[in-house]
N, C-alpha and C positions, 0 to 999 in steps of 0.2 A: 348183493347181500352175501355175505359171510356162510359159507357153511362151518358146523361147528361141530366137533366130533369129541369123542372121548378118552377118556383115561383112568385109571387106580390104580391105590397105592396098596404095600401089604407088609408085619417081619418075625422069623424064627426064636428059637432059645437060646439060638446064638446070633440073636438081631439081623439076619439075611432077609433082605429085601428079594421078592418076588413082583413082576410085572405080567400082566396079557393086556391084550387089545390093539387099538389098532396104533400102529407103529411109524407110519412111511415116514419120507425125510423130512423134516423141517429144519431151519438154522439154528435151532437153539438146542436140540440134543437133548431134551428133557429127559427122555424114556431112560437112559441110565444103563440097559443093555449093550450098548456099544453096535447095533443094527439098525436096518429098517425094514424090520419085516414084519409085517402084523401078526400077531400071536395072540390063538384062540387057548392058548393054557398057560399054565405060569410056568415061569424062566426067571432062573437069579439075576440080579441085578447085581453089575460090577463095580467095583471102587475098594473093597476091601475095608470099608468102614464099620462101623461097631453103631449104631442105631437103636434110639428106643424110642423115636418118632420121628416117622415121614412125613409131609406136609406137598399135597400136589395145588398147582392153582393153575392158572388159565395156558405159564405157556412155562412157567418156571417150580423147580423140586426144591424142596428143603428138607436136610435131614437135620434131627437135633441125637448126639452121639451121647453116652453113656457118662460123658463128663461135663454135661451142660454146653459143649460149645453148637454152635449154628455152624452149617454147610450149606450151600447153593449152586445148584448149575440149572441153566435153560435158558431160554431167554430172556436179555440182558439190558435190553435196547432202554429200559425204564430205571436202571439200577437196581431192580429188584432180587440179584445176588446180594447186594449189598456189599460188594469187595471195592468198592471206592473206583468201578466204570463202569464200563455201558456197551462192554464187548460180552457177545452172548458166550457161553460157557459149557462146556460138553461133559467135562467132568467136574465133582463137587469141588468147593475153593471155599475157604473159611471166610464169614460175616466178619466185616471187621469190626473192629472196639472189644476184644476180648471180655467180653460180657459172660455170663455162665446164665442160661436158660433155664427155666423148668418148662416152659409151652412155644411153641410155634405154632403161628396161624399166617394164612395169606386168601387176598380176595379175589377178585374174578378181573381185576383191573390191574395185576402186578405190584398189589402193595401188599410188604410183607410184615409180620408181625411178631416180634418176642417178647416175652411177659419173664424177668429175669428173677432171679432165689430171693430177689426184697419184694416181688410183687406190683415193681414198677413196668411199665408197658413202653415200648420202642417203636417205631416206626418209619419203614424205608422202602426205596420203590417209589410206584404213582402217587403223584399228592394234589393233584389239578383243582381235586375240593376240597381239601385237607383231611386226606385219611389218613398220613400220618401223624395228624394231634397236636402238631406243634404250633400250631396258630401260624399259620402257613398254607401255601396254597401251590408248593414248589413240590417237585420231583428229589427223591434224596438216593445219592447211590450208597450212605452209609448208616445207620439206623439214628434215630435220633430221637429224645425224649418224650415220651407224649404229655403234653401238659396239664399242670392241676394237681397233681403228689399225690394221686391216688394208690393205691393197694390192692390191687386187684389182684382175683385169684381163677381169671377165664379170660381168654378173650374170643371172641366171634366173630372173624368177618364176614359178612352177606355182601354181594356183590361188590360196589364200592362204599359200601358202611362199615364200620368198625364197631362193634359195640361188645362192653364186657362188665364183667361183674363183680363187683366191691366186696372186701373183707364182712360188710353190713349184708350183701345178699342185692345190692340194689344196683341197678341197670344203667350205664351209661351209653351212649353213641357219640361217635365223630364219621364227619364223612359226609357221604351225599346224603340229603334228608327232606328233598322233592316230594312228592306222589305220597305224603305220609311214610314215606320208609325209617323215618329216626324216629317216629313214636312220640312226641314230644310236645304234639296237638301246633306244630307250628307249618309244619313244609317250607324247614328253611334246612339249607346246607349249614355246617358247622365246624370248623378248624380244630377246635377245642372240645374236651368230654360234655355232656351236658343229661341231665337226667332227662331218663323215660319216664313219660306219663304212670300211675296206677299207683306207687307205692308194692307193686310184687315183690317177694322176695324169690329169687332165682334161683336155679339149681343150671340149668343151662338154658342154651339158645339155639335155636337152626333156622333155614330158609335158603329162600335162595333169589332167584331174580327179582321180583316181587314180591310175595310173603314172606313175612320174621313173623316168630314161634318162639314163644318164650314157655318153659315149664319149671310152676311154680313151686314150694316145696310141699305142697300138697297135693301134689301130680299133676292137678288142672293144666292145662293147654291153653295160652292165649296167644292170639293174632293178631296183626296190624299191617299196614301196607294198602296191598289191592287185590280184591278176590277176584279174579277175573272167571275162573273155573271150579268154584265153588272149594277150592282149596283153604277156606275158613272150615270145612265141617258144620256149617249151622243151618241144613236144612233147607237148602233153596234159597235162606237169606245170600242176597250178593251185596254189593257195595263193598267201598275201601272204609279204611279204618284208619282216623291220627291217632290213637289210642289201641291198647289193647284192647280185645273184646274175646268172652272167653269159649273155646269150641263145647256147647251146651249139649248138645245131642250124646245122648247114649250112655251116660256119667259116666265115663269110662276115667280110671285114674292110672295115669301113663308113670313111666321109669326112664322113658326116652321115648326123643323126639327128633326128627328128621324133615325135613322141609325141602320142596322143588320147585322148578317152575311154575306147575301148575296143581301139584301133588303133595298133601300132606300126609307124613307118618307119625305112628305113636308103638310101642311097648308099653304093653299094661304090666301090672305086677305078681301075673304069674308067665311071663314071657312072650304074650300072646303078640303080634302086629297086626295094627290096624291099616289102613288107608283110608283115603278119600280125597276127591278132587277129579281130576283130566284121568283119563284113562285109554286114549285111544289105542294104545298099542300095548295095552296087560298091564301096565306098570303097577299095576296096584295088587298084582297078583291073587286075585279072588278070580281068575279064570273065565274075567269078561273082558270085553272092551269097553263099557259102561261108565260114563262121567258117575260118579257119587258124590252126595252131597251131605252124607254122614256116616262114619266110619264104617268102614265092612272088615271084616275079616280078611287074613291071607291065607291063602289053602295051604294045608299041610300039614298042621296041629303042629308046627314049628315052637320050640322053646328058645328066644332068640335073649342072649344078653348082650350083643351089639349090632347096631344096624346103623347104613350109610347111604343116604341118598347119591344116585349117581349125578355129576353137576350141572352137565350141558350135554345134549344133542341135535341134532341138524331139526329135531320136531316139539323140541321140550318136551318129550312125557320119557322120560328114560326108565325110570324102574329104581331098584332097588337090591343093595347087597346084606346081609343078614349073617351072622356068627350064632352058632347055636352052644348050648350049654357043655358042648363036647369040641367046640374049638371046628366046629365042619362049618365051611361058608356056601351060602344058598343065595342067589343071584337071578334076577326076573324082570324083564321087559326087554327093550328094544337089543337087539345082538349083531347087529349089522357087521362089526369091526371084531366078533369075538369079546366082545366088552364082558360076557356072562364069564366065560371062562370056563366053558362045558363042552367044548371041542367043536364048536358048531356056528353057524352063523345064524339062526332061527331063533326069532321071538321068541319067549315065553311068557305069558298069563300067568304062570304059576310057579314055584319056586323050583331050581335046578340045584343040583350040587355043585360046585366050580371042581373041577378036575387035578386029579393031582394026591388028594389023600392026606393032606396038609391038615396043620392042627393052628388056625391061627387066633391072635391074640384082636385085631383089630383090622379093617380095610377100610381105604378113603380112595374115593376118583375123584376125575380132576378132567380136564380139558385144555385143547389148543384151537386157536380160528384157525382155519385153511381162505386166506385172502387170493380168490382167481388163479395162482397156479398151481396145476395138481401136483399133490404129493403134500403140501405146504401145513398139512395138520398130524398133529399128532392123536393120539390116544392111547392111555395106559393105565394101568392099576398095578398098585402097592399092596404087598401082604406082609406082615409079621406073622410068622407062627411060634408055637412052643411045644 
């Protein structure tokens, strides 16, 4: 079995990308520092590029620069550089088709994602169930249309699903769509965009292995997939869902939402974080180890206006990174690799400061599998500050 370790992403006022966590070598060079040294606090990341979104996935980096174009390095073995092969990549290399971006997204299976200034959606990398959309079921090393001439104005990948959101507010997916994960009341895989059950109008989307999270424009949270760990929020109700179904407990009316393995978060709308779900090891940051099964609190009276689920760890309960209203990021749960970025290798239950004194705009982690020989994984985080 796969150990699976971690990573984030982070960037400045003058778009400089920051990295910590765990580092060691892998072939594909993702970390972007030019080492292999695991690092418990942030360190600039090289290239000399101009940045105003990182984008980390399972083993490969995407920056999107100041003029819309796409950059990629990590590994490559999938074409999910998309520079037209399949040689893995140490330092960033432009996507080709000179496309000009406004979003980058990428899932947890090396398929990458650009939503270009028409609002049209792209897709390259793994496609084995067609998540890159093109009514295909093939691997692409250079981006390529997703089909239907939609307009979209988000995209969201969850594991190996693609799912995003229309000029109307309404929810498509392509991709794997097994176990309920497409929403669609079918449990079928799908090449092409296909509407989500409900008629919701969206504001965004998160999740992660198993549960998608959709939040509507009236804060409400809904869920679909598999509750395995009570990561619906509805009170000891368990079971999977083909449809959304909305987290009832608490009425709490969210601003953001974040999704894990086993762990759901919310921002309500005076900044507040919730959790609920798995908690074996703090991740939910209310200072237990306590599975919850409807939202609690995060200690700290935190005022957060961005928060990022971390994506994968060797135990799925990772935790949680947080941007407060003064630009300070606050980081909670598992710390084995420095993933917190508080100088430390210890857990925390509760929210820490990450280190450094940094003012930033946004954080995303990400992950690489370590397959049998050591060393073979990565982990790291991304910071913009300002």
């Amino acid at each position: 079995m796969a150990d699976i370790y971690r990573y984030t992403p982070n960037v400045d006022n003058n778009q400089v990308g920051w990295v910590w966590g765990h580092n060691t070598i892998v072939a594909a060079g993702a970390v972007g520092d030019n080492t292999e040294i695991n690092r418990s606090t942030p360190v600039a990341v090289c290239g000399g590029h101009t940045f105003c979104q990182i984008v980390i996935g399972t083993t490969t980096t995407l920056g999107l620069d100041i003029h819309g174009k796409a950059w990629a390095w990590g590994y490559n073995r999938n074409g999910s550089c998309g520079n037209n092969s399949t040689d893995n990549i140490c330092t960033p290399v432009a996507v080709s088709g000179n496309h000009t971006f406004t979003m980058l997204a990428e899932n947890d299976w090396q398929t990458c994602y650009g939503l270009d200034n028409h609002g049209m959606a792209w897709g390259w990398g793994y496609g084995d169930v067609g998540e890159c959309g093109d009514n295909a079921t093939s691997r692409r090393s250079t981006p390529v249309a997703v089909c239907g001439g939609h307009t979209f104005v988000g995209i969201y990948p969850i594991n190996n699903t693609a799912y995003a959101i229309d000029t109307n507010a309404m929810v498509w997916f392509w991709g794997y769509g097994s176990d309920w994960y497409g929403g669609d009341n079918t449990g079928n895989s799908r090449s092409t965009p296909v509407a989500v059950c409900g008629d919701h109008s969206a504001t965004m989307l998160s999740g992660m292995r198993w549960n998608r999270m959709l939040l509507d424009t009236n804060g409400v949270n809904w869920c679909w997939g598999q509750n395995y760990r009570e990561e619906f929020g509805r009170n000891n109700t368990t079971g999977d869902a083909a449809t959304p179904v909305n987290v009832t407990c608490g009425n709490h009316t969210f601003c953001l939402i974040a999704g894990g393995y086993y762990q759901s978060y919310g921002v309500d709308n005076h900044g507040m974080a919730w959790g609920w779900g798995y908690n074996d090891a703090g991740g939910l940051g209310d200072n237990s180890i306590l599975t919850r099964s409807t939202p609690v609190a995060v200690c700290g009276d935190h005022t957060f206006c961005y928060i990022h689920k971390h994506r994968y760890n060797n135990s799925f309960m990772k935790g949680l990174i947080g941007i407060d209203y003064v630009g300070k990021a606050w980081a909670w749960g598992i710390n084995d690799a420095g993933d917190i970025g508080d100088n430390s290798i210890i857990n925390r239950s509760t929210p820490v400061a990450v280190c450094g004194n940094h003012t930033f705009l946004f954080i995303q982690s990400g992950a690489t599998i370590r397959r049998r020989s050591p060393g073979g994984g990565v982990a790291y985080s991304w910071a913009f500050n300002y």
